[in-house]
Each structure stands twice: as C-alpha cells, then as structure tokens.
C-alpha positions as CSV (number, residue, x, y, z in Angstrom):
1,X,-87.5,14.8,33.0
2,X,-88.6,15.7,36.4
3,X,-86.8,19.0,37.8
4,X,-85.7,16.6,41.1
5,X,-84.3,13.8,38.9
6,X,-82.5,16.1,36.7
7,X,-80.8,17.7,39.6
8,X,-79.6,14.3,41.4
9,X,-78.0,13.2,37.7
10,X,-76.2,16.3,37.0
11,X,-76.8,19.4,39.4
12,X,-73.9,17.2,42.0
13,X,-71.6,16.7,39.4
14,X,-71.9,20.5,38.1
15,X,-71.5,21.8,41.7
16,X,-68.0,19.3,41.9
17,X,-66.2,21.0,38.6
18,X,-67.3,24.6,39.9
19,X,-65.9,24.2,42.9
20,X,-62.9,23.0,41.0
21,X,-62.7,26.3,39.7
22,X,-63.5,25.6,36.2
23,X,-64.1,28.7,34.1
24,X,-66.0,29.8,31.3
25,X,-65.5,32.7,29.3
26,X,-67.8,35.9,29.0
27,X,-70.5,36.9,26.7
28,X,-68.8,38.7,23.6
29,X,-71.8,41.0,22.3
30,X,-69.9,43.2,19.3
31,X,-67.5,40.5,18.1
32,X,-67.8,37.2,16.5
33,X,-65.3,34.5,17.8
34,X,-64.8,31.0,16.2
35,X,-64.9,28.3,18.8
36,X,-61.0,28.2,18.8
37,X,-60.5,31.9,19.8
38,X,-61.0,32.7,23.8
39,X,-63.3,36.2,24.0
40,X,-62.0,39.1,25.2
41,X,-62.5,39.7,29.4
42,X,-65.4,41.4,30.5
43,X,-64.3,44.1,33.0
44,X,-64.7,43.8,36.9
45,X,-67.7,43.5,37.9
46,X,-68.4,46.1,40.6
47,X,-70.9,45.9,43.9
48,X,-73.0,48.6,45.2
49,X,-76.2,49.6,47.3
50,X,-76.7,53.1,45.3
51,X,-78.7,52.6,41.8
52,X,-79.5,54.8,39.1
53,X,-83.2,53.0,38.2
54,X,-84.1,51.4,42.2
55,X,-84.2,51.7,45.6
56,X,-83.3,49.1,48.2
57,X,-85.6,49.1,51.2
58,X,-84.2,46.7,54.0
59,X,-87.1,44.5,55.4
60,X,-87.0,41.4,57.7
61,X,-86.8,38.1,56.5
62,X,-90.6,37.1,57.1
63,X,-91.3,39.7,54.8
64,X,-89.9,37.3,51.8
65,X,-93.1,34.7,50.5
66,X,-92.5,31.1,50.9
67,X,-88.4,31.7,52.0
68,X,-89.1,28.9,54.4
69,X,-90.0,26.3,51.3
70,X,-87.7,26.7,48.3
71,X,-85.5,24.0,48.2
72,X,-82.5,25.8,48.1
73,X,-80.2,23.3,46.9
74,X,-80.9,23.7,43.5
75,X,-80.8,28.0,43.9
76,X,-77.2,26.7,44.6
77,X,-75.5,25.7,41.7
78,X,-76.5,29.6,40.7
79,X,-75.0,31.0,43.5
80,X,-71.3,28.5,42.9
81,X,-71.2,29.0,39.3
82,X,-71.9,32.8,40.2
83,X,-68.6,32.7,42.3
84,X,-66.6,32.0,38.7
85,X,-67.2,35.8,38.2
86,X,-68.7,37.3,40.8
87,X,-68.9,40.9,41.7
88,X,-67.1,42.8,44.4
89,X,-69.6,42.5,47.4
90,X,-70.2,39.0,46.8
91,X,-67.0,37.3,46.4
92,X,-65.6,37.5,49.8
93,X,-68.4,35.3,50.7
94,X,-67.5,32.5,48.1
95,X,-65.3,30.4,50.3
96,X,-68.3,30.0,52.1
97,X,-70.6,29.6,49.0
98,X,-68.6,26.6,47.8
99,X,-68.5,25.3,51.1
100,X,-71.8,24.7,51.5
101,X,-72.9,23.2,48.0
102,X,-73.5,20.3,50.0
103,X,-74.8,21.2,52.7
104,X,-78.4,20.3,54.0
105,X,-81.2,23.0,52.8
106,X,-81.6,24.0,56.9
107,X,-77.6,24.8,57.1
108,X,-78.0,27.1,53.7
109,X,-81.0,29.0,55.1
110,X,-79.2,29.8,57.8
111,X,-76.3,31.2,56.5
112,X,-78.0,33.0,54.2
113,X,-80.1,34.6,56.7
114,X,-76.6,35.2,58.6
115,X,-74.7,36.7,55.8
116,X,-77.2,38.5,53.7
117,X,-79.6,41.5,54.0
118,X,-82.9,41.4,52.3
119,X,-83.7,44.8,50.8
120,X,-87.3,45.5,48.8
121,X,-86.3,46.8,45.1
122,X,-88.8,49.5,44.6
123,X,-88.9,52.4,41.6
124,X,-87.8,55.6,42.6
125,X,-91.4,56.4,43.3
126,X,-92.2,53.9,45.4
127,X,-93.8,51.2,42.9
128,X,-92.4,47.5,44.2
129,X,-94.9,45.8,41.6
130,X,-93.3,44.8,38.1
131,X,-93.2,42.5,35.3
132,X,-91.7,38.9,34.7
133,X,-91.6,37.6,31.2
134,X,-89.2,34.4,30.6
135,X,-87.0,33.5,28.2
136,X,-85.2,30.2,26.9
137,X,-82.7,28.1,24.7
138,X,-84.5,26.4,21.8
139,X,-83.3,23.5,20.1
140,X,-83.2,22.6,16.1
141,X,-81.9,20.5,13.8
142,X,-79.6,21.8,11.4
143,X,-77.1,20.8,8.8
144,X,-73.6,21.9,7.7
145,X,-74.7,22.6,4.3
146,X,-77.4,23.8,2.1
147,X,-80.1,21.6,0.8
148,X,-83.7,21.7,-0.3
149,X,-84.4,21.0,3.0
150,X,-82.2,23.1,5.1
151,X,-81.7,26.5,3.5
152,X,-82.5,29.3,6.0
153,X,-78.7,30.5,6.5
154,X,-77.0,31.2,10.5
155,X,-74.3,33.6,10.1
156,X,-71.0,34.6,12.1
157,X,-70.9,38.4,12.2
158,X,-69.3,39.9,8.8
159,X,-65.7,41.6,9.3
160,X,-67.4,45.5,8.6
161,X,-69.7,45.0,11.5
162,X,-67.9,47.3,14.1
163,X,-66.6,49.8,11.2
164,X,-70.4,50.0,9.4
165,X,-73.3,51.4,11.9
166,X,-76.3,50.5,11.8
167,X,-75.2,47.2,9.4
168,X,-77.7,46.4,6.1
169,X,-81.6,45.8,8.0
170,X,-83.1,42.0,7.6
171,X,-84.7,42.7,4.2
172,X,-80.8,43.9,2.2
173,X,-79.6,41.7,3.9
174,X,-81.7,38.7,2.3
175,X,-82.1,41.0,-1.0
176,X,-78.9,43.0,-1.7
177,X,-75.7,41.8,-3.8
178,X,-73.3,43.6,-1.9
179,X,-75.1,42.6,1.7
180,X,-74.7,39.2,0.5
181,X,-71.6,39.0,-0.4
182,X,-69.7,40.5,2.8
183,X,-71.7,37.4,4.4
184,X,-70.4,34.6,1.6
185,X,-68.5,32.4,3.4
186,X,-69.8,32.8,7.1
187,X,-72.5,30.7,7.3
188,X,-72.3,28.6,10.6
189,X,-75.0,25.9,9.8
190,X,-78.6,26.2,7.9
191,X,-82.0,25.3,9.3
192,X,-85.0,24.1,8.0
193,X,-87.6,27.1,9.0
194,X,-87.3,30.7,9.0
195,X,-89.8,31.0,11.7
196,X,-87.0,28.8,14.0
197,X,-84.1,31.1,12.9
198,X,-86.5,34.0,13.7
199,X,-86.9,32.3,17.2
200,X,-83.0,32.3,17.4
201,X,-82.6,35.4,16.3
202,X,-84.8,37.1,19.2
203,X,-83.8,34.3,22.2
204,X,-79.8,35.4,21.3
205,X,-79.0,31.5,21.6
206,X,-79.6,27.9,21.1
207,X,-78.3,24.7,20.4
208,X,-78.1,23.0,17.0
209,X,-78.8,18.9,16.8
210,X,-76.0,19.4,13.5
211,X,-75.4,17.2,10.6
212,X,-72.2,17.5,9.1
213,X,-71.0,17.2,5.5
214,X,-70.2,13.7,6.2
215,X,-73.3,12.8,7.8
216,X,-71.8,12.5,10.9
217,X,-73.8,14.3,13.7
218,X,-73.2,16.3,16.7
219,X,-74.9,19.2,19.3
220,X,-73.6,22.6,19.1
221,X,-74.5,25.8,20.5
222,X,-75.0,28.6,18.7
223,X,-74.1,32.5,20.8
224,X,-74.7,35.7,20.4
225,X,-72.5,37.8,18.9
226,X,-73.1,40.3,17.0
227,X,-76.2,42.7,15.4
228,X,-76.7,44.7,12.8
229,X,-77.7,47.6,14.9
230,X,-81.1,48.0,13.8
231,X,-84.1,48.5,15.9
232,X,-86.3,45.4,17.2
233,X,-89.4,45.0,15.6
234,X,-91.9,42.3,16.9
235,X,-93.6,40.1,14.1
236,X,-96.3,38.7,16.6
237,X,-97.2,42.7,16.5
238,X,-96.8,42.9,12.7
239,X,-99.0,39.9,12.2
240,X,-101.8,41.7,14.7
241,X,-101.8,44.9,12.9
242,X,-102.8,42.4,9.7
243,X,-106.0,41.5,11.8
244,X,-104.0,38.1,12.4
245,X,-104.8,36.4,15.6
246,X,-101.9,34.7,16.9
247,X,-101.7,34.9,20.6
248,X,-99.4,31.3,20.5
249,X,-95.9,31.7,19.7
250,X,-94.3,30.3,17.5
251,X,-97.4,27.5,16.8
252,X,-99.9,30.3,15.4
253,X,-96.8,32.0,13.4
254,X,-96.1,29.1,11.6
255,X,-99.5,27.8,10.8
256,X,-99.9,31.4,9.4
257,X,-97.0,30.9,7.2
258,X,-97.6,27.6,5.9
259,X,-101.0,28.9,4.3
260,X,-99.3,32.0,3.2
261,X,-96.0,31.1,1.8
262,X,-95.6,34.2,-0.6
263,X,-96.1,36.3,2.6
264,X,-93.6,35.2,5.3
265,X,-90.5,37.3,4.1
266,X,-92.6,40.3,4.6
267,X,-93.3,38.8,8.1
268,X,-89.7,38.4,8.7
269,X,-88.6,41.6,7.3
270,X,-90.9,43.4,9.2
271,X,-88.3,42.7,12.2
272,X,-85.3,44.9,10.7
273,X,-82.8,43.7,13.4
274,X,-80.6,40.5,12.5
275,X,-78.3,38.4,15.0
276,X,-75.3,36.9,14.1
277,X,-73.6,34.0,16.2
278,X,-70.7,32.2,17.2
279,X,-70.5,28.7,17.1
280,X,-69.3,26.9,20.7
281,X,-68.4,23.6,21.1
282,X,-70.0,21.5,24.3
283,X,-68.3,19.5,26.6
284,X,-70.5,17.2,28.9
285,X,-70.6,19.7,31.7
286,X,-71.4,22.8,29.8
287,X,-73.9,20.7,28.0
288,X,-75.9,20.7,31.6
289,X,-76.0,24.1,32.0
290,X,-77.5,26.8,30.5
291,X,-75.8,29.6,27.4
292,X,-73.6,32.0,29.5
293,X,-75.1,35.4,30.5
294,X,-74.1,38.6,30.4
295,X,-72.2,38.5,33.6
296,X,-70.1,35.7,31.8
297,X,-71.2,32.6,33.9
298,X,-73.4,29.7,32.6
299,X,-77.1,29.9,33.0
300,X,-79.3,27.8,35.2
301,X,-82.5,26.8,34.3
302,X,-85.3,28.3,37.2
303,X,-82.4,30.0,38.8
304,X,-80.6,32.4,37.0
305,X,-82.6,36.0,35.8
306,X,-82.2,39.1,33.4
307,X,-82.0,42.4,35.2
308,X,-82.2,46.1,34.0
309,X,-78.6,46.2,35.5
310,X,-79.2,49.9,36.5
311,X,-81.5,48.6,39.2
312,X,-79.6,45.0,40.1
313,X,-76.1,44.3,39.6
314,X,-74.8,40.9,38.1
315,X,-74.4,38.2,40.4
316,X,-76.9,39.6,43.0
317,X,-78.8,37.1,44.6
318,X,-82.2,37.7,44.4
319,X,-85.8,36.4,46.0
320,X,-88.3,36.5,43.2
321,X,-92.2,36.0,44.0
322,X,-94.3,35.9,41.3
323,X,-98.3,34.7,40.5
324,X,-99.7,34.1,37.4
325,X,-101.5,31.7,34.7
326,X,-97.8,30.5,33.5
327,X,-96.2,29.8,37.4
328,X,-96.2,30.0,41.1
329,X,-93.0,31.4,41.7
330,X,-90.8,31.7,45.2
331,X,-87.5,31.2,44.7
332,X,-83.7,31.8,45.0
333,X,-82.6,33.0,41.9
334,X,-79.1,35.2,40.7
335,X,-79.5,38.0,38.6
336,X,-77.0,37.1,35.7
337,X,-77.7,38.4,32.1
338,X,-79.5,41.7,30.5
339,X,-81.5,42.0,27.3
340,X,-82.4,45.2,25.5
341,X,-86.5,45.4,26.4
342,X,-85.5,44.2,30.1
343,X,-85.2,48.0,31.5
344,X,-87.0,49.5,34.6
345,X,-86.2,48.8,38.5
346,X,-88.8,45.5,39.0
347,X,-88.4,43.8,35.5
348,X,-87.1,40.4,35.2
349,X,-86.6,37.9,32.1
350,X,-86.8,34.3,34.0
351,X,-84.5,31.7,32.4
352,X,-86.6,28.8,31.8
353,X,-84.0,26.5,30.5
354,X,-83.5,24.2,27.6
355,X,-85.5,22.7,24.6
356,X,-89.7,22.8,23.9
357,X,-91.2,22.5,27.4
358,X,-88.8,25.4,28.5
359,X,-90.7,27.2,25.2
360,X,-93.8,26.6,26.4
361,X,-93.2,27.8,29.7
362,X,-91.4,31.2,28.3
363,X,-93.8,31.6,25.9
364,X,-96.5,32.1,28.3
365,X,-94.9,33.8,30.8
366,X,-96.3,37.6,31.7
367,X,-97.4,38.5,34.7
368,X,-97.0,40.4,38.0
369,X,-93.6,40.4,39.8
370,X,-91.8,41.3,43.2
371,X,-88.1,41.1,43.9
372,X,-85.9,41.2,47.0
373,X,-82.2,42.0,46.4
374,X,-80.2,39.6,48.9
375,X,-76.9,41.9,49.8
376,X,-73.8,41.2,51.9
377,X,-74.5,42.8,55.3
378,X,-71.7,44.6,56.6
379,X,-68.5,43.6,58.5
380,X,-69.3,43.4,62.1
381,X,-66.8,45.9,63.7
C-alpha cells in the first residue's frame, strides 16, 4: 500500500485517539509481563542541551536539506503520540502539538520554525558524518502448539532471569535438561523456521499471524522482554568466516540452511544471546502503529528513530538527511527507542515499519548520515 493511502485510512484516525489522550504503556526490558499485567512505569524522562557523547551546534534553518519538502503531516503522528510521554523540554509545547495535527503542512512549518531551534549533532571532535542502518517488525505465522510443522519454541522470560546473570547461552539452552526445564511451560507460540525466530530474536519484536489450539486464528504481537545476558554474536558474520557468501539477509541464510540441515544449530548457536518476549494483545489502533520504543510510545513507521541516548534524548525531534543505495532521506523524524550496537553521537537505527517490504528496506539499509536535533528555544523574557 502506497505510504499516502496508508496515511489517509489510518494516520487521521490515530492522530484522533492520541489527542484523546490514549496511553500505552512502556517498554519492560528485564521482566516478562503476560498481556493481563500493566508494566512497571518507566521513570521521567528528562530534557537537556548538555550531552555526554554530542555536541549541539545551533545553525539556521536553511542549513537543514530539503526542510521546505517533507510533508510534514505524516512526521506528525510522531510528534502527538510522542506527547503520551514526552520529556521535560518538549511537553510544554504539546498543547500546541495536538493542536495542530490538523493543520495544513505551511501552518506546521511555521510553528516549528517558531518554536524550535535547530542545532548540528556533531562528536566531541567535530565529526557531524555518521551511520544509518534500519530496523523493522517482521511478520510470521505461528501456532499455539507444537507440530511437525511448527516446532521452533518463543519463550516468556523464565522466573530465575533477574536472580541468575548471565542466564544459560543459546546452545544450553536448546541442549541442557535443567535449561530446559526452568523454560517448560513458557512457550508463547511456536514457528515454523529457526532462521524467522533468529530474525525475532535480533529485531526484539514482531507480530505473529497465530493459530490457536482450536484452529481459530488471530494477530498478536510478540515484545521484548527479557535476555539471557549473553553477548550478541552475528551469524551473517559466522557464516562469512565459513567462506559463505551471504550478503542477503535472511534469503541467503536460509537457502544456506536448507542445503545444510545438519549445520544450522551451529549457525544459531554461534549467536550466544537469546530474547524472550511477552505476548500483547492488539486492538485496531495499536494494530496501525508500530511496537513501542524505549521511550514507551508506539512506533511510526519512516518517523520514529533509535538514538545512542547519550547523544539524543527520547522524544527529541530530529531532521535526519541521509543518501544512499537503500533511500533518499529528508525528513521529520522523533528519536524514540535505543538498541545495544546503536552507540556513538551521529548513529541512528531508522524504523522502517511493518511486515516484508519494511525487511527489505531494513535489510539494506547502511549508509552515510547527518542529524539536526530540533530543541525548544527558550522563553522569550
């Protein structure tokens, strides 16, 4: 579906229920919740020009590529659902925010222009060029129970995890009796590829297309919540070092392991980390959005980044330009989630969205990158 059709079928109906004020709860990264319990609250979110890992250089607004030509109405639902939890510079301006949801792209541009500062995010040396990579929500089908065909297990965290650290790796976990049997019981749903669950296991989240033990069916997603502590090990990398050549992901990784069967849980277990989830149930709305991020608010697909949030904090509104084989990128975007390998001041993971085209897109995405923190200028005396 095109990115301008999609927006006039849901992005007006999402801006209406923000505005409402309907809330959805933060990430929960050491505990695993059931869909019944609410997580824990995230603590304030805090606003501030001083950064351990950047420096802010104000510039004018010309200096921003292509400001003039995003069409900023869908950089919006970003910034509303971003006023659900937003930090402490930004929320005085939500009124306003929420205000203008619906107002014409020339109206927004000027306010923004009005009410925010650009500022250059530079290194502490200087260096303004950085790295985008992208990253997305895949979709699978699944089932409630085991079967011939679905038998690659997704687990809710086991009840030791916060006591036992660093938890069994990937390989006791598939191998040991004991590992095994603190996780008896926990399975949230099985799929029908370890590659997929791999895929899950290093995006953090995705939906499930789940068959239940009745045959009924429904979509689910699947959160993170939980890991055993053990370092991050990229099979693409393992694979190379075996003088394999698969510069596709996942479509080279699988064709590898469908012609080498009797080799794939040495693929997998050369990634010694393992994610466990939490199962969340969808209503319509949430089902047009993206997983929530770090700061706690949903996700929007083209809008919404991870930051190294020593260098950006949540909720910052952010002008991204980047140029490569995989997109031409000006745009609006919110800084709103983290990731462990997303570290340095002018690093960004771009939320491509839902399902296989938003793969495809992630998948390829690695190239040069500039950013532009937009701040709140200060209270005119």
């Amino acid at each position: 579906m095109k990115k301008g059709l999609l927006w006039r079928l849901v992005g007006p109906a999402m801006v209406v229920a923000l505005m409402a004020g309907c809330s959805f709860g933060p990430r929960t990264p050491d505990v695993a919740v059931t869909p019944s319990v609410t997580p824990p609250p995230l603590p304030p979110l805090t606003g501030s020009l001083a950064h351990p890992k950047s420096r802010w250089v104000p510039v004018a607004w010309t200096d921003l590529p292509g400001f003039g030509d995003d069409p900023l109405h869908e950089g919006w639902v970003a910034l509303v659902s971003n006023c659900t939890r937003p930090n402490a510079a930004i929320a005085p301006l939500c009124q306003d925010v929420r205000r203008l949801a619906i107002a014409d792209a020339p109206t927004q541009r000027q306010w923004i222009t009005e009410r925010l500062q650009p500022y250059r995010i530079e290194s502490l040396s200087g260096q303004s060029d950085g790295q985008l990579t992208s990253y997305y929500e895949p979709v699978y089908d699944a089932a409630r129970r085991p079967s011939a065909q679905f038998s690659v297990p997704l687990y809710r965290a086991p009840g030791d995890i916060a006591i036992r650290k660093p938890w069994y790796t990937r390989q006791q976990i598939e191998t040991l009796p004991e590992a095994q049997a603190a996780l008896r019981g926990r399975e949230i749903a099985w799929l029908a590829d370890p590659i997929d669950a791999m895929m899950l296991h290093i995006q953090g989240t995705g939906r499930l297309r789940l068959t239940e033990a009745d045959g009924s069916q429904r979509v689910v997603r699947v959160a993170f919540a939980a890991t055993n502590d053990q370092p991050y090990k990229s099979i693409q990398q393992w694979l190379t070092n075996q003088g394999v050549r698969a510069g596709k992901w996942p479509d080279d990784t699988k064709d590898w392991a469908a012609q080498n069967p009797q080799r794939v849980p040495q693929l997998l277990w050369s990634n010694p980390r393992y994610v466990f989830f939490r199962e969340e149930e969808m209503s319509e709305l949430e089902a047009s959005a993206g997983p929530r991020g770090a700061q706690g608010v949903p996700l929007t697909a083209g809008r919404s980044i991870a930051v190294d949030r020593d260098s950006i904090p949540y909720g910052t509104p952010v002008w991204l330009a980047s140029s490569g084989p995989a997109a031409q990128l000006q745009k609006l975007v919110v800084a709103q989630d983290t990731g462990k390998a997303i570290t340095g001041a002018v690093r960004a993971d771009y939320f491509a969205g839902t399902g296989p085209e938003a793969g495809r897109l992630a998948a390829g995405m690695n190239q040069p990158l500039r950013l532009w923190a937009l701040w709140p200028k200060a209270p005119a005396p």
